[in-house]
N, C-alpha and C positions, 0 to 999 in steps of 0.2 A: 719831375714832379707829377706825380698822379694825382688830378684834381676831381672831386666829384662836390654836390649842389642842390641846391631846392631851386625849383622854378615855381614863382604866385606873384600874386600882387594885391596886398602889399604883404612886403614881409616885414614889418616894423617887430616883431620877435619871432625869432627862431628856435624851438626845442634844436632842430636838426642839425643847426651850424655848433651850437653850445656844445649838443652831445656829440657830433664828430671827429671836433676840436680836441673833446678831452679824451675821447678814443685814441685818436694820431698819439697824444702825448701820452698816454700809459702805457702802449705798445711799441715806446721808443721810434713811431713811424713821422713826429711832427716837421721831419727837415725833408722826406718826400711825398706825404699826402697831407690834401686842403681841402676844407669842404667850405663851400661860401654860399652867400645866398644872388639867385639872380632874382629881381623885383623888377619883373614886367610891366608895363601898361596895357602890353595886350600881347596875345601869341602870335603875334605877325612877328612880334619883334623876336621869336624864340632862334631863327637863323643864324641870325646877324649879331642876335648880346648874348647869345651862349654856345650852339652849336660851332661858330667860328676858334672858339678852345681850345688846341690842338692837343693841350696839353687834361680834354675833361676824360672821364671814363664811364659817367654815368649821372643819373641825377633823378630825385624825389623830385615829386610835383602834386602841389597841394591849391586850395582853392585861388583864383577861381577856374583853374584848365584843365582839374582829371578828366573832363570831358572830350576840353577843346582839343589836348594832346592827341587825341588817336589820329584826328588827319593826318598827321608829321611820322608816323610810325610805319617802319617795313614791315616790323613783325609784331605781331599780339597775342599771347600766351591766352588758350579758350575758355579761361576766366574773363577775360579782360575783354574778348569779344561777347561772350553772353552778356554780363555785365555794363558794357560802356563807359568805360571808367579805368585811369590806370592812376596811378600815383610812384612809379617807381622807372626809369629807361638803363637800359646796361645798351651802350655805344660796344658795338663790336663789328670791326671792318668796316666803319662807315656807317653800319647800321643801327637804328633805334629798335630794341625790344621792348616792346612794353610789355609789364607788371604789373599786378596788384597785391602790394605786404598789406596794404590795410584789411583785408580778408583774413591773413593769419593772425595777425595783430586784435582785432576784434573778436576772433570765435575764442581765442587764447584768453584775453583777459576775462570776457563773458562766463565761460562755462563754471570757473568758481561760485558764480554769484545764481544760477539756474535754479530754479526748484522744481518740482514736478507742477505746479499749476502755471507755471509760464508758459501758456501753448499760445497766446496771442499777446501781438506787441503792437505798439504806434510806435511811428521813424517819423519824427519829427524834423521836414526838411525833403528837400526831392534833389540837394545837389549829390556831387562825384563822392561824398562819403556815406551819402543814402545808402547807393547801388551798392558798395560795398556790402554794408550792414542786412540790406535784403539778398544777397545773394545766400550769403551765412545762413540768414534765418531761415533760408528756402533747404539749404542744406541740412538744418538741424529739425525741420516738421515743425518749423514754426510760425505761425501764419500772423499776416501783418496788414495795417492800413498807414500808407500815408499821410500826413497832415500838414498844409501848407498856404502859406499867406492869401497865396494863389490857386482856388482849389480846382479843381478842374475832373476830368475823366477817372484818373487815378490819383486824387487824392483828395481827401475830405478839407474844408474850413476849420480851422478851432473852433469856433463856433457850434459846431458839428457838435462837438466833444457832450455827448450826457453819460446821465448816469450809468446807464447801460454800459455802453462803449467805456465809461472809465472801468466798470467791474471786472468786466469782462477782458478785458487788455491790461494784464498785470505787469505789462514788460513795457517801459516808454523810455525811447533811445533818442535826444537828442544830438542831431547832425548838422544843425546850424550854428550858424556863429553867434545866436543871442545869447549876451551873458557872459560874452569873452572880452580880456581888460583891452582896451580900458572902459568899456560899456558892463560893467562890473555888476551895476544895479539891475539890473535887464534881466528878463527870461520867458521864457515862451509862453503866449497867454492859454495855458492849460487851467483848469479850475482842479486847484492844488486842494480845494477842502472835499473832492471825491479821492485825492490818493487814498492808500489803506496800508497799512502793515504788511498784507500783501502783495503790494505793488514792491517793482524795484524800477529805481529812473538811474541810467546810464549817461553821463552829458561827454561827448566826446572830446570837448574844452579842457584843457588843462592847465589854462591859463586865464583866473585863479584856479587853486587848487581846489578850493570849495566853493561853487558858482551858486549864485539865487536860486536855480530851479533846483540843484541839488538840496541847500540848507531846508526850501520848503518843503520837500521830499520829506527829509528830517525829520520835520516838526510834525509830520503827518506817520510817522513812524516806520518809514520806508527802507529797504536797501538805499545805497548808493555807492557810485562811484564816477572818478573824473575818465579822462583820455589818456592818461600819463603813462599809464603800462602799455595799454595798445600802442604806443609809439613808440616805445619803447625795441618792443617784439617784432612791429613793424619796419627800426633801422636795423635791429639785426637781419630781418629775413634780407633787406635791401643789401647790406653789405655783404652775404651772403652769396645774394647771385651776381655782383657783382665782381665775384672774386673766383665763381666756379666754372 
């Protein structure tokens, strides 16, 4: 049995176990690969409830440890070091490699939705799927301000948010979990009546499929779109190097 995994906590819903599951069974592989979720309380425990496996080969890891993961890594692909952030390990020899799919997964679904006045964006959020999202942005000459509860050095208050800074920032990428189910009603305290038709809001939640800060996007005449393809593109890249 080739077993592979998410590492978070909590994982009370899985895209990754749902879609791996049905992967195994369309490719006739469900009687020797298994994807499960491991639900940490904290990465101390990542030794001892996952890596002891004999039977894992690799495994995503989503909030809250794309960060906390790098101490436990041999190896880190120089993404994953610039960045600080992995979300993907391929076990080889003992070894942990870490990855980052969520970088392909995000520039991939994004670049659809792009238009030429998107040169500046807010990344709503400063966790391990921020870094992603700004690494991307940095790649494609798109420049960005963080915004977060906590605001600090590098990154602004919502509060912050006027008019200005809304015009001017036609691209707003949420990367936090407000607004994901079951906190369903929720969504990041932006003032939704400066979006514009030229705005596009991006919520990396896919769970609902159509979350508050999106709908109000909506109403405001905006792009939108959820997380669901990015993670999509993201378990293929993962199975991918997992298998190369």
């Amino acid at each position: 049995m080739q077993l592979y995994g998410l590492v978070g906590y909590p994982l009370t819903h899985s895209f990754s176990q749902k879609y791996f599951t049905e992967k195994f069974a369309q490719l006739g592989m469900a009687e020797t690969h298994a994807y499960t979720n491991f639900s940490i309380p904290s990465i101390e425990d990542l030794p001892v409830a996952v890596l002891q496996n004999k039977h894992l080969q690799g495994f995503n890891v989503t909030i809250p440890y794309k960060k906390q993961i790098l101490s436990f890594l041999h190896q880190q692909t120089p993404a994953v070091q610039a960045m600080g952030a992995c979300n993907c390990v391929r076990i080889q020899q003992q070894q942990l490699i870490g990855y980052n799919t969520d970088i392909i997964g995000f520039e991939q679904s994004l670049k659809p939705f792009l238009k030429q006045h998107h040169t500046k964006a807010l990344i709503l959020g400063t966790g391990g799927a921020a870094a992603a999202v700004e690494y991307v942005l940095k790649q494609l000459g798109i420049q960005w301000v963080h915004v977060s509860r906590t605001p600090g050095a590098n990154a602004l208050s919502y509060d912050a948010l006027d008019a200005q800074l809304m015009a001017s920032h036609t691209l707003i990428i949420n990367t936090s979990p407000v607004g994901q189910y079951p906190a369903v009603d929720d969504s990041p305290n932006i003032p939704y009546e400066l979006i514009t038709p030229a705005h596009h809001l991006y919520d990396l939640i896919y769970n609902p499929t159509e979350t508050n800060f999106m709908k109000q996007g909506l109403k405001q005449g905006a792009t939108v779109q959820n997380g669901y393809q990015m993670l999509v593109i993201q378990a293929e890249e993962s199975w991918r190097i997992w298998n190369s």
